[in-house]
PQR file with spaces between the fields and no chain letter, atoms N, CA, C, O and H, PARSE charges and radii, in Angstrom:
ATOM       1  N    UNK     1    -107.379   45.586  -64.818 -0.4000 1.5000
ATOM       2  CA   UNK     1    -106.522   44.702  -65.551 -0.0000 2.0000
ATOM       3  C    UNK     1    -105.531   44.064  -64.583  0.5500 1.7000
ATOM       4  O    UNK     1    -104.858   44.894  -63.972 -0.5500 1.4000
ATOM       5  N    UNK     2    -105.329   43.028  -64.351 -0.4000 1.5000
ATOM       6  CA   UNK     2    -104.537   42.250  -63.817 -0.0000 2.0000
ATOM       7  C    UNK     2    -103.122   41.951  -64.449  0.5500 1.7000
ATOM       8  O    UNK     2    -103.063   41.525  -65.602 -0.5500 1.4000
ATOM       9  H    UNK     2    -105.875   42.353  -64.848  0.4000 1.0000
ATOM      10  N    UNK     3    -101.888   42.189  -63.644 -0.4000 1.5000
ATOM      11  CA   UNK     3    -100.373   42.514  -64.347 -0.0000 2.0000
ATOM      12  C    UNK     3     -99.810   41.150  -63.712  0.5500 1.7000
ATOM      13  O    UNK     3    -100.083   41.167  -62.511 -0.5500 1.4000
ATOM      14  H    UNK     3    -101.936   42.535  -62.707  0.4000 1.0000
ATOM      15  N    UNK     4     -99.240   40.173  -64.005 -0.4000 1.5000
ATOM      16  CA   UNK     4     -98.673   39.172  -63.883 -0.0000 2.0000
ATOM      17  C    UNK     4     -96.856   39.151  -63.710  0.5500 1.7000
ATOM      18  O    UNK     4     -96.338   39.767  -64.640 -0.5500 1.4000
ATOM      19  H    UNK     4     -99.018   40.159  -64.980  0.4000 1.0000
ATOM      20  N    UNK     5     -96.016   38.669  -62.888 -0.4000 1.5000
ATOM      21  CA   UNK     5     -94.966   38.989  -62.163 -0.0000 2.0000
ATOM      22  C    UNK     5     -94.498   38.009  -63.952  0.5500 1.7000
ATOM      23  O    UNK     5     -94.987   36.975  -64.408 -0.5500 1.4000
ATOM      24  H    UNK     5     -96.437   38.169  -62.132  0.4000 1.0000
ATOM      25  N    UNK     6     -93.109   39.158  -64.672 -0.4000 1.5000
ATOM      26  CA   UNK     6     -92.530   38.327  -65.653 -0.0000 2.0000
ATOM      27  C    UNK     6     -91.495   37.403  -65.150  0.5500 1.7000
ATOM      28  O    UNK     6     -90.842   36.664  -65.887 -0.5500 1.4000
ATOM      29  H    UNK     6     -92.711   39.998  -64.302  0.4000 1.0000
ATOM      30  N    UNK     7     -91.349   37.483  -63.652 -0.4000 1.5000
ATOM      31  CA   UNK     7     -90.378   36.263  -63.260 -0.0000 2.0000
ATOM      32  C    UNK     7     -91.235   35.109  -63.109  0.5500 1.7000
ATOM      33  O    UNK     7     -91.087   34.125  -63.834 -0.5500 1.4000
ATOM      34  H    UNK     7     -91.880   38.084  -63.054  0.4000 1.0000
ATOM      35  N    UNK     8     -92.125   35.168  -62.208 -0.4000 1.5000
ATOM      36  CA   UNK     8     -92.674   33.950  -61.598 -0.0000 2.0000
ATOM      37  C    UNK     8     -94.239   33.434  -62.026  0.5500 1.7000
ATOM      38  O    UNK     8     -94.800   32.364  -61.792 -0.5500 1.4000
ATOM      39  H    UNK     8     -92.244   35.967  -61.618  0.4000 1.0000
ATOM      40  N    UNK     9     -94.791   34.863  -62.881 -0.4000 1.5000
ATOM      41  CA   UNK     9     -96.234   34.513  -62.908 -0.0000 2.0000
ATOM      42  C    UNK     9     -97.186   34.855  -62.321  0.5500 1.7000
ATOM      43  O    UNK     9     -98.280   34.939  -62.878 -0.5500 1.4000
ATOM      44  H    UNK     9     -94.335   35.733  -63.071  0.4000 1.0000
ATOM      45  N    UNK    10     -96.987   35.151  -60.978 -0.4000 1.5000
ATOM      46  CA   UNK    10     -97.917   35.088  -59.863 -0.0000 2.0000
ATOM      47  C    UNK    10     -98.420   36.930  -60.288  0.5500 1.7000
ATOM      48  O    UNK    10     -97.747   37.777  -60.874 -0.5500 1.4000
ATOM      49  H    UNK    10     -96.098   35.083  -60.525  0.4000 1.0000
ATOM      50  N    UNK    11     -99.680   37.027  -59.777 -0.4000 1.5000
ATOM      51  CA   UNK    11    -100.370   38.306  -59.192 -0.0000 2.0000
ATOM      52  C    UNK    11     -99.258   39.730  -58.852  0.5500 1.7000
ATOM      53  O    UNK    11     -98.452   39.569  -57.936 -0.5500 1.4000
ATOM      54  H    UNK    11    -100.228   36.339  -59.301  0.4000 1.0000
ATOM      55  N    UNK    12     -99.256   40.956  -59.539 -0.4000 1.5000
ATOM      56  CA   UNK    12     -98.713   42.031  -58.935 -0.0000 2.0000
ATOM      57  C    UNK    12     -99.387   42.496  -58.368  0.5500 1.7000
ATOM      58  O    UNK    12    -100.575   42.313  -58.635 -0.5500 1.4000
ATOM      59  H    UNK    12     -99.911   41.087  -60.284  0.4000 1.0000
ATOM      60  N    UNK    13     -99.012   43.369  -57.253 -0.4000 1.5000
ATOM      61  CA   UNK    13     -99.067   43.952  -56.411 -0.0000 2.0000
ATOM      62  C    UNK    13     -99.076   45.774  -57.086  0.5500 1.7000
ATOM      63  O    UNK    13     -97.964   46.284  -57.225 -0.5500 1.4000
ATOM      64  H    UNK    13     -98.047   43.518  -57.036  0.4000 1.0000
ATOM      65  N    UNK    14    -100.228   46.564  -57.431 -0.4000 1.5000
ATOM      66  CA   UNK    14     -99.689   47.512  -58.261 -0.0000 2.0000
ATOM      67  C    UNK    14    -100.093   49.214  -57.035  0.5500 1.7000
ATOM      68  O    UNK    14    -101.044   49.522  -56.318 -0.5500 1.4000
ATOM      69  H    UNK    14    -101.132   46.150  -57.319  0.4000 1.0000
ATOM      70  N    UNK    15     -98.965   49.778  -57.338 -0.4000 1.5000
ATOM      71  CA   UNK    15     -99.098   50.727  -56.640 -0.0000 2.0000
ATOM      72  C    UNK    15     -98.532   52.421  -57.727  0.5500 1.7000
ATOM      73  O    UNK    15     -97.457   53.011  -57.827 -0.5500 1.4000
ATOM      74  H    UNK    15     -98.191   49.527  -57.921  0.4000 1.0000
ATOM      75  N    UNK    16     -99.886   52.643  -58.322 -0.4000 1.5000
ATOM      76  CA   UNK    16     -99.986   53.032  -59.496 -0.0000 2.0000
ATOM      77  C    UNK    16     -98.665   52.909  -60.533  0.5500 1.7000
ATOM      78  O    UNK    16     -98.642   51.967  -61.325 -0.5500 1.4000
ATOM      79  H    UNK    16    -100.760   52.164  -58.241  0.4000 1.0000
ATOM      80  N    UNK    17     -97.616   53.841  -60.508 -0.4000 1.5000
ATOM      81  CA   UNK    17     -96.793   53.027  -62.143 -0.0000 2.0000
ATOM      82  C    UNK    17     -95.750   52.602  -61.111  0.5500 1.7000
ATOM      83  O    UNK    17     -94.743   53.311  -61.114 -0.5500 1.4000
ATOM      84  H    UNK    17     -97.635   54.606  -59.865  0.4000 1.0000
ATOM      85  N    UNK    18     -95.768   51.593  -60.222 -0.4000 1.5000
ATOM      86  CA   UNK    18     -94.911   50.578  -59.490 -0.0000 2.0000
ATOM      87  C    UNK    18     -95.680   49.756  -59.460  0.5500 1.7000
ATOM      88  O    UNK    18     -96.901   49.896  -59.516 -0.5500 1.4000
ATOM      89  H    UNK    18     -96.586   51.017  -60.219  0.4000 1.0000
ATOM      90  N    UNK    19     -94.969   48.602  -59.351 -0.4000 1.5000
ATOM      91  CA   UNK    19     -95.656   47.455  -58.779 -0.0000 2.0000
ATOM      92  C    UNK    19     -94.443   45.891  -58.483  0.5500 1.7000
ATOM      93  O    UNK    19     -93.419   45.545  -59.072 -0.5500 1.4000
ATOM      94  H    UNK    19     -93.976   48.488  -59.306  0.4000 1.0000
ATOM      95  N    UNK    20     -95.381   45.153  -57.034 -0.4000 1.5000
ATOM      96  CA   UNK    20     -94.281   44.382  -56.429 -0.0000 2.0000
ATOM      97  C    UNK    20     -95.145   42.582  -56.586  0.5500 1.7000
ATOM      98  O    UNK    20     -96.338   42.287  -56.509 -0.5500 1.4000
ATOM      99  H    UNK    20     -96.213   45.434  -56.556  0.4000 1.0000
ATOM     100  N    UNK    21     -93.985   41.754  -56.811 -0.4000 1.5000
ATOM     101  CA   UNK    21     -94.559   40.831  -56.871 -0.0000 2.0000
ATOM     102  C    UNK    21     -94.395   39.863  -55.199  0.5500 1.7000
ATOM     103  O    UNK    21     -93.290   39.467  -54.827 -0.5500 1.4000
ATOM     104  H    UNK    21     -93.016   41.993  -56.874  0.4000 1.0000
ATOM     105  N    UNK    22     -95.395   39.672  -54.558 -0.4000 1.5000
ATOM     106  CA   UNK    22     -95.864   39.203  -53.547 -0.0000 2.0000
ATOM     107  C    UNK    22     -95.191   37.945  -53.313  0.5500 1.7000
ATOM     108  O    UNK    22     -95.196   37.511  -52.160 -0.5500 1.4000
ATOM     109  H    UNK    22     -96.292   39.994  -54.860  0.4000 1.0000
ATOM     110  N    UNK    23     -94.636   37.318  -54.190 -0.4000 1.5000
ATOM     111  CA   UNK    23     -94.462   35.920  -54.135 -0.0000 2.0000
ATOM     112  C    UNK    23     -92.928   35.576  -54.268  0.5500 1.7000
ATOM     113  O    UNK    23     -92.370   34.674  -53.643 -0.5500 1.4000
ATOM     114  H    UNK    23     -94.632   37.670  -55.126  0.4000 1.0000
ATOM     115  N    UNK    24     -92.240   36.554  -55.307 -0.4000 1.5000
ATOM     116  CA   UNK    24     -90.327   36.469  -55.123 -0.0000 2.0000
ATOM     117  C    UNK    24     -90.012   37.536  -55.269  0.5500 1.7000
ATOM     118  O    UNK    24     -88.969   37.750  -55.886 -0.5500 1.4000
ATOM     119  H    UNK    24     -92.694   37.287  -55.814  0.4000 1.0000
ATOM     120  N    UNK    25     -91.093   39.045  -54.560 -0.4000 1.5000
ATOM     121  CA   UNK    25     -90.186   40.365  -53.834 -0.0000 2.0000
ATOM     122  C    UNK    25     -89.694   41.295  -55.542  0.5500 1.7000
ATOM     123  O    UNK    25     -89.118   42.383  -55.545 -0.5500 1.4000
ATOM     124  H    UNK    25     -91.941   38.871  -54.059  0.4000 1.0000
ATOM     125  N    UNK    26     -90.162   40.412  -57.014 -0.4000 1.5000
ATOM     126  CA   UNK    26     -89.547   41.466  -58.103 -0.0000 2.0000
ATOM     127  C    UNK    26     -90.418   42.942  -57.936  0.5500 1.7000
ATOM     128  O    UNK    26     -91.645   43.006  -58.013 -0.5500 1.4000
ATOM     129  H    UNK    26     -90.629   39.528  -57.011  0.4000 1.0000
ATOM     130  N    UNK    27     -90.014   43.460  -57.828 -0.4000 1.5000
ATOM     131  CA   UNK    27     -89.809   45.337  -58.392 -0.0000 2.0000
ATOM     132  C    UNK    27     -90.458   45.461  -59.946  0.5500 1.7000
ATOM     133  O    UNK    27     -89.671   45.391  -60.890 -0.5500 1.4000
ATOM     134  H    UNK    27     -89.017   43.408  -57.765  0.4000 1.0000
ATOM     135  N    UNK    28     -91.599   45.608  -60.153 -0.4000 1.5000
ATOM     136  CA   UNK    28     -91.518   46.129  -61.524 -0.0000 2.0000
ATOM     137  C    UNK    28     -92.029   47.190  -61.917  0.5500 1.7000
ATOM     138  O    UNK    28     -93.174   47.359  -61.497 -0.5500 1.4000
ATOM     139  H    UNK    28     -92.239   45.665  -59.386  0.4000 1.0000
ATOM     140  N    UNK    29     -91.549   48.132  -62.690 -0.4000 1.5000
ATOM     141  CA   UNK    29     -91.829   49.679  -63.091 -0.0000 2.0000
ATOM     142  C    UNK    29     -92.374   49.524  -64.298  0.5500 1.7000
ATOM     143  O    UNK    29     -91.754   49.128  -65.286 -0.5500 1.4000
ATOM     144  H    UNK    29     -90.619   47.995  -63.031  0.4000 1.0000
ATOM     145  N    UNK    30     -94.286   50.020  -64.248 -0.4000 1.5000
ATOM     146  CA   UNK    30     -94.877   49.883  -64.930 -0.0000 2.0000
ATOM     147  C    UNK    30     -94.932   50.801  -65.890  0.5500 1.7000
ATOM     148  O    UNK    30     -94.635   51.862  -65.340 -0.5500 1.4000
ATOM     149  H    UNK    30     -94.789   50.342  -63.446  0.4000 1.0000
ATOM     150  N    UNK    31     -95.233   51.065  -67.477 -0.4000 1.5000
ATOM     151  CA   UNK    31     -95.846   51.814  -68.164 -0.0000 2.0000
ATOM     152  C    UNK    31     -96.909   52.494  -68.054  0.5500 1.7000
ATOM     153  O    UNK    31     -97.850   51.713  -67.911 -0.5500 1.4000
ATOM     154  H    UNK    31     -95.475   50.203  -67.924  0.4000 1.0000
ATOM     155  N    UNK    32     -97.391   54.022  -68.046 -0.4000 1.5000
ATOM     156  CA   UNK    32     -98.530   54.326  -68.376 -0.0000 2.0000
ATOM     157  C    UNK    32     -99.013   54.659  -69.758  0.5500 1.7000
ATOM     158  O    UNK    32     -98.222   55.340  -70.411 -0.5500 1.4000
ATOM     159  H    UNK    32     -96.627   54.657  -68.163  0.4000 1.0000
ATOM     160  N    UNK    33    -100.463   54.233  -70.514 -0.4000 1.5000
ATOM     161  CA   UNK    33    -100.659   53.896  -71.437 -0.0000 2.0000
ATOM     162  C    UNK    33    -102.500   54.680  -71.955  0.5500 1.7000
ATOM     163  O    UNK    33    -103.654   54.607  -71.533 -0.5500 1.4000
ATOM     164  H    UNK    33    -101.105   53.679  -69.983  0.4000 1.0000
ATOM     165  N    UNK    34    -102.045   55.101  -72.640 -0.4000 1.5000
ATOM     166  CA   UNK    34    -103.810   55.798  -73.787 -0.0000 2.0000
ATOM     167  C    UNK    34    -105.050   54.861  -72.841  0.5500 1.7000
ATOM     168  O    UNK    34    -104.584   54.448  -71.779 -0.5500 1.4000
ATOM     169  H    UNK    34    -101.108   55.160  -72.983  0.4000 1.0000
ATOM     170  N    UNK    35    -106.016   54.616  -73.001 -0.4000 1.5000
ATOM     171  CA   UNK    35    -106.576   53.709  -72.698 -0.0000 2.0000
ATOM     172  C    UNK    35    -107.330   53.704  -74.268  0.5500 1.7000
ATOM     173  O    UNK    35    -107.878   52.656  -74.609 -0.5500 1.4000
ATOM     174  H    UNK    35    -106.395   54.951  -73.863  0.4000 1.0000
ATOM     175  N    UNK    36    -107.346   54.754  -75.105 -0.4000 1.5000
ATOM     176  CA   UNK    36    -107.896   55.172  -76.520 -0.0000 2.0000
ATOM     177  C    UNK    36    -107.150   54.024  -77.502  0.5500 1.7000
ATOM     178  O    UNK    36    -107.616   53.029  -78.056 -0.5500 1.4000
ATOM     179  H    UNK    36    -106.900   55.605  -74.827  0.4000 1.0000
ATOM     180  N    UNK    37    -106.213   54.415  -77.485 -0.4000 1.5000
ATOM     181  CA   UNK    37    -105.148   54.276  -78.329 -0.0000 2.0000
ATOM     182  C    UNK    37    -104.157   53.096  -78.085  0.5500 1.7000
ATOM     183  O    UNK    37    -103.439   52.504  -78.891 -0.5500 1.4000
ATOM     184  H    UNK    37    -105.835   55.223  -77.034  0.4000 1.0000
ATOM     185  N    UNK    38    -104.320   52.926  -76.747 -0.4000 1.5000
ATOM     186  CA   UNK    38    -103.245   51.692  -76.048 -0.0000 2.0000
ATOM     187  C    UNK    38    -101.186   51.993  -76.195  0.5500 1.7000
ATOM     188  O    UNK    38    -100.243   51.248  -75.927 -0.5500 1.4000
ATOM     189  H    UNK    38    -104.903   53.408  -76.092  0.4000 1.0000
ATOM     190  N    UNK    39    -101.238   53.142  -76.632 -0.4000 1.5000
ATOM     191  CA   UNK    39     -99.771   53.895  -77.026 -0.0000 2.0000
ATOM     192  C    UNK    39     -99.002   54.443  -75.473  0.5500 1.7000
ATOM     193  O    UNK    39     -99.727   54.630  -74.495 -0.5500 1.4000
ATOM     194  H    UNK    39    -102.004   53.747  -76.849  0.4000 1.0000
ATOM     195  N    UNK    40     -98.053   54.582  -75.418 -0.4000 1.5000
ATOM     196  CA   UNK    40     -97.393   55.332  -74.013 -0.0000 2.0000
ATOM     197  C    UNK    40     -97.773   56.619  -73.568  0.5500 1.7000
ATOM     198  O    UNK    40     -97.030   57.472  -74.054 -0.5500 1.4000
ATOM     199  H    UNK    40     -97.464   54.430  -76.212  0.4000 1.0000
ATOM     200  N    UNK    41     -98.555   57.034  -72.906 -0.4000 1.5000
ATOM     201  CA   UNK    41     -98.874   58.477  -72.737 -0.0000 2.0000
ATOM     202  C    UNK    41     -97.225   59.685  -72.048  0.5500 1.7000
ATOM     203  O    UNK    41     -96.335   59.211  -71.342 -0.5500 1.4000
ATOM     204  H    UNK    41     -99.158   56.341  -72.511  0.4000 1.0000
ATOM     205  N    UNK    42     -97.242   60.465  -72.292 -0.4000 1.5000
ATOM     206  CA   UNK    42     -96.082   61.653  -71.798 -0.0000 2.0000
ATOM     207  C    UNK    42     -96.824   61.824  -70.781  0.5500 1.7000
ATOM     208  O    UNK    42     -98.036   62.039  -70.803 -0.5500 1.4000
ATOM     209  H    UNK    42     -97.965   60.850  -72.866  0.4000 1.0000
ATOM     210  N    UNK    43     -95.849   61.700  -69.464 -0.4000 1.5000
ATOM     211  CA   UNK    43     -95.622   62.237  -68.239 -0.0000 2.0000
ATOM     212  C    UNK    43     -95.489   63.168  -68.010  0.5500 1.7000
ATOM     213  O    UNK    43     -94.309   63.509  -68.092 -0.5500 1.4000
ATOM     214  H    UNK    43     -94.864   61.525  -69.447  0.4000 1.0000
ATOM     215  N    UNK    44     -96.448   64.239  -67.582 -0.4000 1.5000
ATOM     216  CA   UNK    44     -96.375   65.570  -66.749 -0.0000 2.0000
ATOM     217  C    UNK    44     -96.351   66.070  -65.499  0.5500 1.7000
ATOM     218  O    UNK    44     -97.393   66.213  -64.860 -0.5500 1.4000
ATOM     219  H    UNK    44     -97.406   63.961  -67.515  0.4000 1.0000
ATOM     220  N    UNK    45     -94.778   66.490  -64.861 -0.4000 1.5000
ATOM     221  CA   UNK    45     -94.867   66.632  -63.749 -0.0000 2.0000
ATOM     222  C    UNK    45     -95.079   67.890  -63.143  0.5500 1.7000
ATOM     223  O    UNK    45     -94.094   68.597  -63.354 -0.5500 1.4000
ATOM     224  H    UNK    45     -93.931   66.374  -65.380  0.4000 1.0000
ATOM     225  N    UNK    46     -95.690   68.302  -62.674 -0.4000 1.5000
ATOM     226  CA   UNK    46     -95.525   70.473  -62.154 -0.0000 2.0000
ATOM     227  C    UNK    46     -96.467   70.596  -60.537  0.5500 1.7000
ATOM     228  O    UNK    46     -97.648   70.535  -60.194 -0.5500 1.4000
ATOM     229  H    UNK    46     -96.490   67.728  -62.502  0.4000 1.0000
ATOM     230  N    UNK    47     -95.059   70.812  -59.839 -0.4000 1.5000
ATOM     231  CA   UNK    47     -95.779   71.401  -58.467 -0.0000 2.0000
ATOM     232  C    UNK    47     -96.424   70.637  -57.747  0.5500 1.7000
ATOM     233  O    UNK    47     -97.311   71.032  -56.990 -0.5500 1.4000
ATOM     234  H    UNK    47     -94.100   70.862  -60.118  0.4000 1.0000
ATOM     235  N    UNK    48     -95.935   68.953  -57.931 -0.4000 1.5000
ATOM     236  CA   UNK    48     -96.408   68.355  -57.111 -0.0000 2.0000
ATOM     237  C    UNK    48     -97.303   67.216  -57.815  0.5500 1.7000
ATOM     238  O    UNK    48     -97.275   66.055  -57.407 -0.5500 1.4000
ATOM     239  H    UNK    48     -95.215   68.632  -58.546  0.4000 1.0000
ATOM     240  N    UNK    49     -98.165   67.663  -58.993 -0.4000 1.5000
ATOM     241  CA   UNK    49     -99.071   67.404  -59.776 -0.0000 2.0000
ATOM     242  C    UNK    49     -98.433   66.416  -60.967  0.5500 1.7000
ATOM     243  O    UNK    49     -97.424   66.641  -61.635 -0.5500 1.4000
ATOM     244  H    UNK    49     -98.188   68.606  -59.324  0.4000 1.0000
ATOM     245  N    UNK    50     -99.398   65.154  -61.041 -0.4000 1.5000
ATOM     246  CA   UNK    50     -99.025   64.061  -62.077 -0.0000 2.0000
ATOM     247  C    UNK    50     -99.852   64.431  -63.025  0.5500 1.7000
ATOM     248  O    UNK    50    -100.969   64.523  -62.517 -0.5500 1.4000
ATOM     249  H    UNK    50    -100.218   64.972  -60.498  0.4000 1.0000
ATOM     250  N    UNK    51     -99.890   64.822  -64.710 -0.4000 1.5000
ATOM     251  CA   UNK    51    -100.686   64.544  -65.387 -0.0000 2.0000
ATOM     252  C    UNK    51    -100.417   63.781  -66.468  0.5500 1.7000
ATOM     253  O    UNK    51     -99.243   63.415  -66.508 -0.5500 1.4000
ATOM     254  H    UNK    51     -98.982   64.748  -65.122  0.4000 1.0000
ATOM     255  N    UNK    52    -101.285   63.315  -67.601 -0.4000 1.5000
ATOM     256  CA   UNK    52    -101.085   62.347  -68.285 -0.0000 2.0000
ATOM     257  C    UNK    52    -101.288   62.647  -69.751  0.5500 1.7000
ATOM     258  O    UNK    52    -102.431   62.780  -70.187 -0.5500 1.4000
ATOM     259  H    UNK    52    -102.239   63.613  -67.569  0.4000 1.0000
ATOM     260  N    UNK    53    -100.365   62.745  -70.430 -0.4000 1.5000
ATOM     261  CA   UNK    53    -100.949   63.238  -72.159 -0.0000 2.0000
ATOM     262  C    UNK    53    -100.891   62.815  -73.324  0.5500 1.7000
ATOM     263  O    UNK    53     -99.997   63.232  -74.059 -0.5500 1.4000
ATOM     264  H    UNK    53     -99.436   62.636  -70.076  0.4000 1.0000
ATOM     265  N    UNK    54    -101.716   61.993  -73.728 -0.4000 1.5000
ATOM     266  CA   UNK    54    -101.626   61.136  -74.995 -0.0000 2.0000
ATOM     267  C    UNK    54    -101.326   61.923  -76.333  0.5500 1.7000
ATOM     268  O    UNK    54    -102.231   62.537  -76.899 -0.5500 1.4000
ATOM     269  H    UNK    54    -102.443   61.654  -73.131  0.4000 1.0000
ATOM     270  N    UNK    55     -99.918   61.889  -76.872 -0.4000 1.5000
ATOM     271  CA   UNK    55     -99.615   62.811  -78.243 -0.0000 2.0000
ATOM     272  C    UNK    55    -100.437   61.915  -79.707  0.5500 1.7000
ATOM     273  O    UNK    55    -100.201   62.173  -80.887 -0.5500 1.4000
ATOM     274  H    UNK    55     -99.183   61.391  -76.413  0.4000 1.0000
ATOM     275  N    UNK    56    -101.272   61.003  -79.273 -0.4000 1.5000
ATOM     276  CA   UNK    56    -101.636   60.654  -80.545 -0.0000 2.0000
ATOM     277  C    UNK    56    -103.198   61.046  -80.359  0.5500 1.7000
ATOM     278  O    UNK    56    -104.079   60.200  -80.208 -0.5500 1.4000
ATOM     279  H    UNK    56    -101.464   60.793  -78.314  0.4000 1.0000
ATOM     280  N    UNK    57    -103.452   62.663  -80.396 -0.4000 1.5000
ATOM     281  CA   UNK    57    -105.055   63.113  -80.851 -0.0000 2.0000
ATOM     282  C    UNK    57    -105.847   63.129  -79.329  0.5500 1.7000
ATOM     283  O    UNK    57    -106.741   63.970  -79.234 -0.5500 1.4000
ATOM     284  H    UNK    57    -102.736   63.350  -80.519  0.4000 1.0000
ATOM     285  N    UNK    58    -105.638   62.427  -78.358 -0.4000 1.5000
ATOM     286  CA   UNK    58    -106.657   62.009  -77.086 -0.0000 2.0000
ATOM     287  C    UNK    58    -106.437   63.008  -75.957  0.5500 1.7000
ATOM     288  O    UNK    58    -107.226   62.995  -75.013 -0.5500 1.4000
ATOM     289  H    UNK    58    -104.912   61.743  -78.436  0.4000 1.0000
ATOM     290  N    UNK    59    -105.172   64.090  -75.987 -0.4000 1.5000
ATOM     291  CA   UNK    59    -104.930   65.197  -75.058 -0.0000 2.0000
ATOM     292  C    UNK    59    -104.420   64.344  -73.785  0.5500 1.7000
ATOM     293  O    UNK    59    -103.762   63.317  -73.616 -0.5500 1.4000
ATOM     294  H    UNK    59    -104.530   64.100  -76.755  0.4000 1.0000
ATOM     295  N    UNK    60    -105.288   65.632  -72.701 -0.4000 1.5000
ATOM     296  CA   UNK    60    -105.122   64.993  -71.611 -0.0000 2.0000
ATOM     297  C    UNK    60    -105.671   64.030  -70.895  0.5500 1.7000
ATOM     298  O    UNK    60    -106.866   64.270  -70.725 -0.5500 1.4000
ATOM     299  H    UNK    60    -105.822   66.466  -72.838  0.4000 1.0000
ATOM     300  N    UNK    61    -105.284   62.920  -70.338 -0.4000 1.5000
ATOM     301  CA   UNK    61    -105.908   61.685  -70.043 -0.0000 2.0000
ATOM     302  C    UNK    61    -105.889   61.785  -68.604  0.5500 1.7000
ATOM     303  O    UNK    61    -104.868   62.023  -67.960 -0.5500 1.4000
ATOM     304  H    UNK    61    -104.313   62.725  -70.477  0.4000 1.0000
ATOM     305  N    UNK    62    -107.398   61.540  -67.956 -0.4000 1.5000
ATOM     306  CA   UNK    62    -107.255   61.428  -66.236 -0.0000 2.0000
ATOM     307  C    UNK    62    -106.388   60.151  -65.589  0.5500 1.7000
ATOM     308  O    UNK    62    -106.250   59.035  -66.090 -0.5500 1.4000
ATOM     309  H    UNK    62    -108.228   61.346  -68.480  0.4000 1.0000
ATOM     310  N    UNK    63    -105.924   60.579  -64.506 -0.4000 1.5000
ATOM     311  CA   UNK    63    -105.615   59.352  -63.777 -0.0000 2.0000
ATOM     312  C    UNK    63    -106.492   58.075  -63.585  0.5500 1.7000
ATOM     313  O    UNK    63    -106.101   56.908  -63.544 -0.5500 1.4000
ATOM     314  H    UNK    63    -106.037   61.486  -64.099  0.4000 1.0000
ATOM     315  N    UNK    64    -107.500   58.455  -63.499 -0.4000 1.5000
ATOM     316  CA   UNK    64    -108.338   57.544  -63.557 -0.0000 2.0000
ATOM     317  C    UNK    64    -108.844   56.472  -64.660  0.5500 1.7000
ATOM     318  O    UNK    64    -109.780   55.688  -64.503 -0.5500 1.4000
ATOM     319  H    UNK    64    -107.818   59.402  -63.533  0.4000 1.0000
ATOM     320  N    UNK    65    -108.019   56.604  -65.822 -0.4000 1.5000
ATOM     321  CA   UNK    65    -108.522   55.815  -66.990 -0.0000 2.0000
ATOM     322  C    UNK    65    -106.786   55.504  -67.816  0.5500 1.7000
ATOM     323  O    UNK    65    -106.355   55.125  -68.905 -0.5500 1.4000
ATOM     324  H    UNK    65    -107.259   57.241  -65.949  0.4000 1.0000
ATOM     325  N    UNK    66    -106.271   55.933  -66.531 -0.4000 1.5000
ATOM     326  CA   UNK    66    -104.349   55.457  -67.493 -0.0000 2.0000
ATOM     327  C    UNK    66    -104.832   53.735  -67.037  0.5500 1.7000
ATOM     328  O    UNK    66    -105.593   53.175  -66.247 -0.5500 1.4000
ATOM     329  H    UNK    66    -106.621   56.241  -65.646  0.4000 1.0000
ATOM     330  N    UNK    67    -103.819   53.378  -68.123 -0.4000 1.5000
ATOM     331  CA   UNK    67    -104.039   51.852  -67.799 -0.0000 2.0000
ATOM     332  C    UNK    67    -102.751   51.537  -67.638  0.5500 1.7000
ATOM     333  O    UNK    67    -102.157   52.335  -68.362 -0.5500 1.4000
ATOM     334  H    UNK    67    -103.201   53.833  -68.765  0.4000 1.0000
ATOM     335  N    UNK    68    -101.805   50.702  -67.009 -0.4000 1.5000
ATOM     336  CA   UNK    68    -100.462   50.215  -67.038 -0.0000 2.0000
ATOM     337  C    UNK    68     -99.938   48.925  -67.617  0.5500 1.7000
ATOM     338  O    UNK    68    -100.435   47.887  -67.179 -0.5500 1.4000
ATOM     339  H    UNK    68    -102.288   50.053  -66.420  0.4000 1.0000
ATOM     340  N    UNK    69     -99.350   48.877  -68.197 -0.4000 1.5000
ATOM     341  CA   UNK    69     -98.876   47.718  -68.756 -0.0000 2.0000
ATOM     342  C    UNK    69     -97.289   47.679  -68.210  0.5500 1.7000
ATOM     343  O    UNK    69     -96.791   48.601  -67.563 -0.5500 1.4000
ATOM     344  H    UNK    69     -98.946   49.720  -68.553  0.4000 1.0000
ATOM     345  N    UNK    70     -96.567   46.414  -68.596 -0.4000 1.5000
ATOM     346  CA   UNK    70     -95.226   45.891  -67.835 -0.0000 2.0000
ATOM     347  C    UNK    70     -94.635   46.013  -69.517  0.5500 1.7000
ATOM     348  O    UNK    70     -95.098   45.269  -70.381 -0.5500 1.4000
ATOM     349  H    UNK    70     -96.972   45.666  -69.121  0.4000 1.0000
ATOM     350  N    UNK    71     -93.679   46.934  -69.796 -0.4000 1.5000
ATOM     351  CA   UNK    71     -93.254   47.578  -70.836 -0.0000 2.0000
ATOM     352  C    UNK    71     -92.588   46.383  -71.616  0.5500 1.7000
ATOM     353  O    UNK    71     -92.470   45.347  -70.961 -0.5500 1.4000
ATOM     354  H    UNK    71     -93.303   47.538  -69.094  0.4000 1.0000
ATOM     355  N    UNK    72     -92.287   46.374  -72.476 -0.4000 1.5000
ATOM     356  CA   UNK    72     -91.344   44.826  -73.585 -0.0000 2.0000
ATOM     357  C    UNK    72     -90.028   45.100  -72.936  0.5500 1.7000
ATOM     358  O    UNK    72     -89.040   44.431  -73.237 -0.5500 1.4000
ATOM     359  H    UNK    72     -92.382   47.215  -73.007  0.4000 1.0000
């Protein structure tokens, strides 16, 4: 999925839930999101370890299938 800079438009730059816009330097701190459900997943942090947990029915979600969106 491609995340679009809400200042300028242009292409982000995503570096999993960060991301920089290439073109006027904005900072934006992305959402992680269900990919099921499309809802905010809960952040689990322990020992180093990121995991991902959708409270609506979908459990735990791999890194590999969080999707990010640029939050309202």
């Amino acid at each position: 999925m491609e995340l679009h800079c809400p200042k300028c438009q242009h292409l982000l730059e995503q570096d999993g839930a960060h991301a920089q816009c290439p073109s006027c330097g904005n900072d934006v701190e992305l959402q992680a999101c269900c990919p099921d459900c499309h809802l905010p997943l809960q952040v689990l942090k322990a020992c180093g370890a990121v995991d991902y947990f959708c409270q609506n029915g979908h459990g735990l979600i791999s890194r590999k299938r969080v999707e990010y969106r640029i939050p309202a």
